[in-house]
C-alpha positions in Angstrom: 153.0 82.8 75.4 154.1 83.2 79.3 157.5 85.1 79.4 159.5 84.1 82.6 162.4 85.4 84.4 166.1 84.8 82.5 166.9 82.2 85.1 163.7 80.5 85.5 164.3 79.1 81.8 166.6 76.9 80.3 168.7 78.5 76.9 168.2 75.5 74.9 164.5 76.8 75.0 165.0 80.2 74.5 163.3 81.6 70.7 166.1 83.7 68.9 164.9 87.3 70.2 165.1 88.7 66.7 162.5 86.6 65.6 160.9 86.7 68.7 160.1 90.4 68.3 159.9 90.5 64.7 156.6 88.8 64.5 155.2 91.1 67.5 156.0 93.9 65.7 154.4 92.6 62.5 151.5 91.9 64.1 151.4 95.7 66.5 152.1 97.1 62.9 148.9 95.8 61.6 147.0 96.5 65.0 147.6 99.5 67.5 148.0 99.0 70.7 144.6 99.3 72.8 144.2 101.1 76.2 143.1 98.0 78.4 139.9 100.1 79.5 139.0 100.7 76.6 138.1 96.8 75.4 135.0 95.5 76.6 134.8 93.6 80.1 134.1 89.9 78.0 137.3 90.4 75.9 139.6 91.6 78.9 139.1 88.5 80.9 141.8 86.0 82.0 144.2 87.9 79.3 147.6 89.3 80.3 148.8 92.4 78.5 149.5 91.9 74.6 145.8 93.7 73.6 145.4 95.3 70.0 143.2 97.5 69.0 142.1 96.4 65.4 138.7 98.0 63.2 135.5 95.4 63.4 134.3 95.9 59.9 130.7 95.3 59.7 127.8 93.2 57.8 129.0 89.4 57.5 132.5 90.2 59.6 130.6 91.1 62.6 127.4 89.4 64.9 125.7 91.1 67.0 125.9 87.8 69.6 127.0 88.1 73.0 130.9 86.9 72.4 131.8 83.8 74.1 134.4 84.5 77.4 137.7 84.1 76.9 138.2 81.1 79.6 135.3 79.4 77.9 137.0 79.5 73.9 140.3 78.6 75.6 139.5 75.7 77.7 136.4 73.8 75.6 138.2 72.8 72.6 138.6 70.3 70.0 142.7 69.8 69.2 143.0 66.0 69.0 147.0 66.1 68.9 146.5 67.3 72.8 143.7 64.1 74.1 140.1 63.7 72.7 138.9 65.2 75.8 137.6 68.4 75.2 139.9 70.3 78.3 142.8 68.1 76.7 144.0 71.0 75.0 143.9 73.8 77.3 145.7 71.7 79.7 148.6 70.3 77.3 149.3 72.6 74.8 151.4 74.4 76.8 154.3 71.8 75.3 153.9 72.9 71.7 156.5 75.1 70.5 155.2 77.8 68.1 157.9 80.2 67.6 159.9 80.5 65.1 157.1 78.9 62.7 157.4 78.1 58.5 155.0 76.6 56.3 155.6 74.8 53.2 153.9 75.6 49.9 154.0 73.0 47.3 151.8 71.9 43.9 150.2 73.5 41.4 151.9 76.9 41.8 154.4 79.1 40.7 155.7 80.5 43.9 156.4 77.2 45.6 158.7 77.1 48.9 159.3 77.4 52.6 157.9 80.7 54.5 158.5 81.8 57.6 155.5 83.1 59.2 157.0 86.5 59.9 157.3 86.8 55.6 154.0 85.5 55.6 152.8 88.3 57.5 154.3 91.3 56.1 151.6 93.5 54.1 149.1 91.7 55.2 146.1 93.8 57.1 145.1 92.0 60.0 141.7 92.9 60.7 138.6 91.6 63.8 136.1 89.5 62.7 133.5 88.0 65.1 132.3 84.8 64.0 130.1 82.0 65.2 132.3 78.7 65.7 129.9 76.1 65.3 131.1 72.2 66.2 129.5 68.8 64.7 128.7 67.7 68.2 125.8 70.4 68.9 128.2 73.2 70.6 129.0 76.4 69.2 130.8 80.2 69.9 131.1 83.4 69.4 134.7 84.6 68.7 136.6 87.8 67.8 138.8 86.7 65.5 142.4 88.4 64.3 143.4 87.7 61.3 143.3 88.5 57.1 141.8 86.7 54.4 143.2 83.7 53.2 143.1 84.7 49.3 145.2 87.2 50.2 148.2 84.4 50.5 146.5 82.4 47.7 147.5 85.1 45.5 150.9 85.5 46.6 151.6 82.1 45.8 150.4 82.5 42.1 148.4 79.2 41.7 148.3 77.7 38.2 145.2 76.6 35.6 145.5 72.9 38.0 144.6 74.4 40.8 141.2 73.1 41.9 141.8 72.0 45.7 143.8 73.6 48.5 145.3 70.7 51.0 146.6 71.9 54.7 148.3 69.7 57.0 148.8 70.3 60.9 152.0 70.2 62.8 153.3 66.6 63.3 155.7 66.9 66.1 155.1 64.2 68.4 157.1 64.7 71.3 154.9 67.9 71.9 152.0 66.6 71.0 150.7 63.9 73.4 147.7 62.7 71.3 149.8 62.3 68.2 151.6 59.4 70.0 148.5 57.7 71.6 148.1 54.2 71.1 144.1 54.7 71.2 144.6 56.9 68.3 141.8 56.3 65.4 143.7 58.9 63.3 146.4 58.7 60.9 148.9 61.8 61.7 149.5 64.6 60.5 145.9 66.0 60.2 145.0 67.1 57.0 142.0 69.4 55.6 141.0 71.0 51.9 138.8 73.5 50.5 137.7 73.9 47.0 139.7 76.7 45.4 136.0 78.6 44.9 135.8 78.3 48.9 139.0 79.4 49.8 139.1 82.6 48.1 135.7 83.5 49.5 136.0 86.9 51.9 134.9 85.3 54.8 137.6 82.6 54.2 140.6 83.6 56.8 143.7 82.8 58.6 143.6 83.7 62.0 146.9 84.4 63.8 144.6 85.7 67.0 141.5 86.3 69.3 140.5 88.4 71.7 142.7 91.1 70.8 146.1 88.9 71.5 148.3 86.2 69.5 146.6 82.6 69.4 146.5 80.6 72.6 148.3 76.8 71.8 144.6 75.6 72.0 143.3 76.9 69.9 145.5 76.7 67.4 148.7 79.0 67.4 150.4 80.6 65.9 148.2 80.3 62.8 144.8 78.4 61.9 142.2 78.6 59.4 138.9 79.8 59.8 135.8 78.7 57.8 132.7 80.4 59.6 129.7 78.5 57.5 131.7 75.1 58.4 131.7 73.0 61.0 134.7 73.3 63.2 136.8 70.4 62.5 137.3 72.0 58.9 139.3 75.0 60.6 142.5 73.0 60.8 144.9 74.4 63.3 148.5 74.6 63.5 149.1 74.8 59.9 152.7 73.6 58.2 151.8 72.6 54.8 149.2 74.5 52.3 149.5 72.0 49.1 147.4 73.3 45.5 146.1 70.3 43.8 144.2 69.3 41.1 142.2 66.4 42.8 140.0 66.7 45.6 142.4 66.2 48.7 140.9 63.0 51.1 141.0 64.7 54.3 141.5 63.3 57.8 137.9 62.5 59.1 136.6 61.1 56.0 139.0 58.6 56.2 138.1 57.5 59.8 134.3 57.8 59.2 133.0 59.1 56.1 129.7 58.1 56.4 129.9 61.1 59.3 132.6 63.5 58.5 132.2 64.5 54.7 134.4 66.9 52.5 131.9 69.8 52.6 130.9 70.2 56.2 128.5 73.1 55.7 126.6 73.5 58.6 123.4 72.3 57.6 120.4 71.6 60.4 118.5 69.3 57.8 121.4 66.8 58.1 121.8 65.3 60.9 124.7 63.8 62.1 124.4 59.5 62.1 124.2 59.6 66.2 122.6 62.9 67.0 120.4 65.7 65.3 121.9 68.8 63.9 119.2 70.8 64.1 119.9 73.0 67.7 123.0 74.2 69.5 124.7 74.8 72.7 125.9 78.0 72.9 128.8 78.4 75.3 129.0 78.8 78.7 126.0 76.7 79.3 125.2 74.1 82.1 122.8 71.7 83.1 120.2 74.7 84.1 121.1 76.8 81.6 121.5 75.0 78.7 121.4 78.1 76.5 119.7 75.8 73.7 119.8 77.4 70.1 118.7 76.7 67.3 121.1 75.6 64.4 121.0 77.9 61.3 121.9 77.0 57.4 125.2 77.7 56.8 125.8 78.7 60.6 123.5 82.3 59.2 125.8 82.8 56.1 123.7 81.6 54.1 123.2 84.6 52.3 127.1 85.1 51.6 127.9 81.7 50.8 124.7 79.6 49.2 125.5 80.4 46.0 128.9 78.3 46.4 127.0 75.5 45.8 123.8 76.3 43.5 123.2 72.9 42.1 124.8 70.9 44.7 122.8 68.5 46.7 123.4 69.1 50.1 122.4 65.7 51.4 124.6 63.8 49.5 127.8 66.4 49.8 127.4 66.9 53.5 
């Protein structure tokens, strides 16, 4: 978030500074401040000065891959309620408003109600995890990650015997959000994702409310996003306003524009291909035309060891 001079803004677009600072401080409180030296060069880059210091825990929390740069993961990204164009985001987000933030918590549990983010926050340990980010259209990243598991809020919200399904639903908010009121759009607003209870637990299963050591850029997906590391990217809904338990399997957004492409599952699988390209390498950011850094695409984006048994039994073809 760019802080400006006291004059240079309007106060009809001032945030309240109490909450303002509140959820700074919850978020320094989970994460001490960090000596800019002391982060490596890659995660310094293009960054102003809100850096946290934060343990990288190790085995499936951490890859030893170079990290993507910071100007790379915040300027090639997928946030269709900015433009379909992949630099879309970086260069509209900028409208969203983010702060002060709730999210609404309905179905099949006990604790049912409106949070703001800041009481979402409290007692949680935010923690780094790198991950690969890896996107149905052959690209993937490397990303350090803030941000705490996502059972960790299941379990607040005391989910009954009916939950099966967890449904989240992105930000609908039009007026900031120039894709949502495109007439070219192929998708029905708000955007809407699930999980299988089973998957959602899991410990690699987060909510990220950063990267690279600061809060979330709009871009990619402030001020809080999910984070599902064997799945492709689109399943890593952003933006998140609505977290709904359910008994039924939720229908999320791109299997209703094109199911026979965009499935529930979405593991990352390079024995499926996608219906108009193969799955089975990657681009790595950066790349270009010489250097295509050309990878290839492993099962379960190389979780496979942490997550396969999720789905001992399942055919993987059929629930792509």
């Amino acid at each position: 978030m760019l802080i400006g001079k006291k004059n240079d803004i309007l106060s009809s677009e001032i945030t309240p500074e109490a909450v303002y600072l509140n959820r700074r401080q919850l978020i320094k409180g989970a994460a001490a401040m960090a000596a800019y030296a002391a982060l490596p060069v890659s995660a310094q880059a293009g960054r102003g000065d809100m850096l946290f210091k934060v343990a990288v825990p190790d085995g499936a929390y951490y890859t030893s891959e170079p990290q993507t740069p910071f100007d790379d993961a915040t300027s090639y990204n997928n946030f269709y309620e900015f433009g379909t164009a992949k630099t879309d985001p970086a260069k509209y987000a900028h409208a969203l408003t983010s702060d002060p933030w709730s999210i609404e918590v309905g179905g099949a549990v006990a604790k049912p109600g409106v949070y703001h983010l800041e009481d979402l926050l409290k007692g949680v340990d935010i923690e780094e995890r790198i991950y690969r980010l890896r996107c149905v259209e052959a690209w993937s990243m490397v990303i350090p990650w803030l941000g705490f598991p996502l059972s960790a809020l299941i379990k607040r919200f005391e989910p009954t015997s009916k939950a099966k399904y967890i449904e989240f639903t992105t930000l609908y908010r039009p007026e900031e959000m120039r894709g949502q009121r495109s007439a070219f759009s192929t998708i029905r607003w708000p955007y809407v994702e699930g999980l299988r209870m089973d998957e959602a637990m899991h410990p690699l299963t987060i909510m990220s409310v950063g990267m690279y050591g600061r809060e979330l850029p709009n871009q990619n997906g402030a001020p809080i996003r999910l984070v599902v590391p064997w799945k492709y990217g689109f399943k890593s809904i952003k933006s998140i306003v609505k977290v709904r338990f359910t008994e039924r399997k939720p229908k999320t957004s791109w299997e209703g524009i094109a199911p026979e492409e965009y499935g529930f599952y979405a593991n990352v699988n390079p024995e499926v291909d996608h219906p108009r390209w193969s799955q089975r390498f990657e681009r790595r950011l950066p790349n270009s035309l010489l250097k295509p850094n050309r990878i290839k695409t492993q099962m379960f984006n190389g979780y496979e060891d942490q997550v396969a048994g999720l789905y001992k039994g399942m055919n993987l073809r059929r629930n792509y």
